[in-house]
C-alpha positions as CSV (number, residue, x, y, z in Angstrom):
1,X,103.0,71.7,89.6
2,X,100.7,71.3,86.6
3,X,97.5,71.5,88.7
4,X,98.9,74.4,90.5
5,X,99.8,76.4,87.1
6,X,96.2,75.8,85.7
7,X,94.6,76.9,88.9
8,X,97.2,80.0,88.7
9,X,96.1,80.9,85.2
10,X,92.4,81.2,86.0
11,X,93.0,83.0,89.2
12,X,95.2,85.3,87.2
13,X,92.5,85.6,84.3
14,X,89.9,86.5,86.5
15,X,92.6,89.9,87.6
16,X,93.1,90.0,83.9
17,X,89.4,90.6,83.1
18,X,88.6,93.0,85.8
19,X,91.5,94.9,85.3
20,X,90.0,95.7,81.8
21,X,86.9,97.0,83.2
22,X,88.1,99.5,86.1
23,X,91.4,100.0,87.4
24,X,92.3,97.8,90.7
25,X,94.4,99.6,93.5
26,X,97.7,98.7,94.3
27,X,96.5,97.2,97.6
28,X,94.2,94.7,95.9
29,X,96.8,93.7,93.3
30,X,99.1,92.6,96.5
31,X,96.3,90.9,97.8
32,X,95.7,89.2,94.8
33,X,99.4,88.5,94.3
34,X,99.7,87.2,97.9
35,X,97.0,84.7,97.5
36,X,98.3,83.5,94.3
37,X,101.9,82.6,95.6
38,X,100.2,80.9,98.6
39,X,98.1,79.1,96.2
40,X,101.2,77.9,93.8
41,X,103.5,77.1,96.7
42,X,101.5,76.0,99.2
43,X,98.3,74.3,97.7
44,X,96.6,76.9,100.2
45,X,95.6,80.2,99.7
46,X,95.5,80.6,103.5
47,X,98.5,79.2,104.7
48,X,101.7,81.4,105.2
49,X,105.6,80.8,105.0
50,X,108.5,81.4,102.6
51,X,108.3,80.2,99.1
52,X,110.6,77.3,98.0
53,X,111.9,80.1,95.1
54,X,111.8,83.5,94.1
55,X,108.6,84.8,92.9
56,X,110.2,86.4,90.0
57,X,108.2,86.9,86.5
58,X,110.3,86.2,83.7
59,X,108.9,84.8,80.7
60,X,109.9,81.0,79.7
61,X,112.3,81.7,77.4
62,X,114.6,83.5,79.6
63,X,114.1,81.2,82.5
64,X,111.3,81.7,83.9
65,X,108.1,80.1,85.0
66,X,106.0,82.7,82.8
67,X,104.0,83.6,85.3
68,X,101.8,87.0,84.8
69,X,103.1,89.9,86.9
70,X,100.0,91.0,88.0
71,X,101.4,95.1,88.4
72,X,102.7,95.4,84.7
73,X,99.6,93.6,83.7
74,X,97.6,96.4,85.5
75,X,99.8,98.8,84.2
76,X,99.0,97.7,80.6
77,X,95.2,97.5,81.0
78,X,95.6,100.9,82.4
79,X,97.5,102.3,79.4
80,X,94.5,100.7,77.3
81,X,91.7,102.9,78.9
82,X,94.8,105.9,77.9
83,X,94.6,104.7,74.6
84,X,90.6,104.3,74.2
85,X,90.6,108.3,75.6
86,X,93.5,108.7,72.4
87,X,91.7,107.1,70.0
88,X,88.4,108.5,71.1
89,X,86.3,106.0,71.0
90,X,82.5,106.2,70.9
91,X,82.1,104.5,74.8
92,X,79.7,106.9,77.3
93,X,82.6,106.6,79.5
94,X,85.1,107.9,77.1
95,X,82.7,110.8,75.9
96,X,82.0,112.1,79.5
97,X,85.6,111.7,80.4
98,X,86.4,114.0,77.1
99,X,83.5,116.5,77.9
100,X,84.5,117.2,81.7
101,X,88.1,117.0,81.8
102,X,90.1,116.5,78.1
103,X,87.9,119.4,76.7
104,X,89.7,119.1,73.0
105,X,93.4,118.1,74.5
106,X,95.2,115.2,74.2
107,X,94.6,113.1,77.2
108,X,98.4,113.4,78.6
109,X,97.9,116.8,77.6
110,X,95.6,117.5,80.8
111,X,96.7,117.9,84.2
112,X,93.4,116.3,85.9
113,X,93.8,117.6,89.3
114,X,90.1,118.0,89.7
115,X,89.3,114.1,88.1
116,X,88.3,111.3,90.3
117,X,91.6,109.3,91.3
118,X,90.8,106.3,88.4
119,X,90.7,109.2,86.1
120,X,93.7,110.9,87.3
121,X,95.5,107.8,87.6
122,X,94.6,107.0,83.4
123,X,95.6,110.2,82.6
124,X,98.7,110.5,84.2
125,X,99.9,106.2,83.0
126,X,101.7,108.4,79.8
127,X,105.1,108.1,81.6
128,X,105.0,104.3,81.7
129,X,104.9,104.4,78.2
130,X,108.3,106.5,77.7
131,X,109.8,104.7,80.9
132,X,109.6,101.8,78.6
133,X,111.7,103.6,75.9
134,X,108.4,103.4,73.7
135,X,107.4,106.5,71.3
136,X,104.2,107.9,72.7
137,X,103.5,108.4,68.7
138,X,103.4,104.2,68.5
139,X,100.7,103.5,70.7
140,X,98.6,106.2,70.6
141,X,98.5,106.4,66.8
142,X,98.1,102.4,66.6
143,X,94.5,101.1,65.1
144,X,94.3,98.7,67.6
145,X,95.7,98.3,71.5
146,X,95.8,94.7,73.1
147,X,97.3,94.8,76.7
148,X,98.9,91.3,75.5
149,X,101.1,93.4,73.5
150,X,101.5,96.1,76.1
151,X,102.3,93.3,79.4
152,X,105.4,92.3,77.1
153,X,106.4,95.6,75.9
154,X,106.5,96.8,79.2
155,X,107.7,93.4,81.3
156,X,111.4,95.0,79.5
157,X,111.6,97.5,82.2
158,X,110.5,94.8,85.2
159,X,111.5,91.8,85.9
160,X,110.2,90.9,89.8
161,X,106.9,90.8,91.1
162,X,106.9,93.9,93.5
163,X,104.4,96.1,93.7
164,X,105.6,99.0,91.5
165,X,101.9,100.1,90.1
């Protein structure tokens, strides 16, 4: 199992990093998800079959084989870009995002019916935030944002691996 977990970890880091850069679609993250099972159970990214166990992601300390659940992480990296847009922060991205569409709101303050779906989909990731029983006033008002910190705040509210993003 030990060479199994490491090659899990990088697989999982390289989702970690993209999902920092753009957001990945639902259909990607099973994808993903899929070939990482095969991977840890089967030694085989292409070979199919039930898993010995439950693919459940629970951290170790309450049983678990703390393995990353590659939808809350999204969720969190998503919630990050939310925050940046919050804070404001001096990225082209964030400016042209604020010019066309925030226009001097709060972003969960706009509807973005007319933004490109990553834009809709960043400004509308407010409710996983209050699903989670967190105060909106907590993250957005934070100095800094790690999706770390966000994957276990949120990983409360979900404990399998389905694709809830």
């Amino acid at each position: 199992m030990q060479d199994g977990s490491n090659w899990y970890k990088v697989l999982t880091s390289i989702q970690a990093f993209w999902s920092q850069i753009f957001l990945i679609p639902k259909k990607i993250l099973q994808t993903i998800e899929t070939l990482c099972k095969r991977f840890l159970w089967k030694r085989d990214a292409q070979s199919k079959g039930k898993a010995l166990i439950a693919w459940e992601c629970w951290p170790k300390v309450a049983g678990g084989l703390n393995i990353t659940d590659v939808y809350i992480w999204n969720k969190a990296a998503i919630l990050k870009h939310l925050w940046n847009l919050a804070q404001k922060k001096d990225k082209l991205w964030i400016v042209w995002v604020h010019t066309y569409y925030i226009k001097g709101k709060g972003p969960w303050e706009v509807a973005g019916q007319q933004a490109s779906w990553m834009v809709r989909k960043i400004i509308q990731a407010d409710h996983w935030i209050s699903e989670a029983g967190i105060p909106m006033t907590e993250i957005m008002d934070a100095n800094d944002f790690t999706i770390k910190s966000m994957y276990k705040k949120l990983r409360g509210i979900s404990s399998k691996c389905h694709g809830e993003g």
